[in-house]
N, C-alpha and C positions, 0 to 999 in steps of 0.2 A: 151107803156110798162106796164105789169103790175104788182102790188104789192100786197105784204102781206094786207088784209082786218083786220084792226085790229078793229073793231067794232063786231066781231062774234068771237066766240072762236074757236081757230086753236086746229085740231081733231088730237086725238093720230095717230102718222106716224110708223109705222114699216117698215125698209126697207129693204129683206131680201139681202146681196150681196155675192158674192163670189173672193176671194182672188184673186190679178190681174184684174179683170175683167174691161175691157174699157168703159163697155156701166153701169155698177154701180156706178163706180166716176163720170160720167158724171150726171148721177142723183146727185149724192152728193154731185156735186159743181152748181146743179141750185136749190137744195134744201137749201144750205149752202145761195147761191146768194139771194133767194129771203126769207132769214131768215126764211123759215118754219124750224121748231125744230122739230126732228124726231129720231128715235131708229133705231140705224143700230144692226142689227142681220148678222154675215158672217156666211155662210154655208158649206163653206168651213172645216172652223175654229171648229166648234160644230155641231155634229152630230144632237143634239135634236132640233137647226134650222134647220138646214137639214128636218128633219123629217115633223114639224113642219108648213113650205112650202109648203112640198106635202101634207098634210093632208087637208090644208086650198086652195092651188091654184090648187091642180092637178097634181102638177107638181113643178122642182127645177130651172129653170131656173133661169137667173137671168138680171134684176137686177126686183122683184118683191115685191109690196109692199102690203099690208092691212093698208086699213084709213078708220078705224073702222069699221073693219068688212068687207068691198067693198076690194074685192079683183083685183089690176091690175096686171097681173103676164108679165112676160118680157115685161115690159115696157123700152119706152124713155122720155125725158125730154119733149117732143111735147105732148106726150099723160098724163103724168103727170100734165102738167099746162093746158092741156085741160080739165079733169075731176076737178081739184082745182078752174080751173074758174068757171064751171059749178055746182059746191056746194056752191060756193062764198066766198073760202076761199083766191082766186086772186083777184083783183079788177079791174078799170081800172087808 
């Protein structure tokens, strides 16, 4: 299993979701789970994330995040803790 790296500093999470959406709580309860602290932005909800989204991913899908600047757009929770391992901000 792995966990929050707390020896490196954990990188600003924006995480763009849209209202209802099953595969954005899913993100928000393994980001909740593995205590990474992150800014949810719905796009739903406000227009200028909305906007915001497509300017930076291409596109408004959801559930997409920017961690600093690295853009994953409709991601899951698989690919999320695949790219956090791989920056080492997961450990083992």
């Amino acid at each position: 299993m792995f966990r929050l790296n707390t020896a490196i500093k954990t990188p600003h999470i924006i995480l763009y979701t849209k209202t209802g959406c099953p595969w954005g709580k899913q993100v928000i309860d393994f980001l909740n789970y593995k205590q990474i602290p992150f800014e949810e932005r719905n796009m739903t909800e406000n227009d200028a994330y909305r906007l915001e989204a497509i300017d930076k991913s291409g596109q408004w899908k959801c559930p997409t995040l920017d961690i600093e600047g690295h853009m994953l757009a409709d991601s899951d929770a698989k690919q999320i803790e695949s790219y956090l391992l791989s920056i080492g901000v997961l450990a083992v």
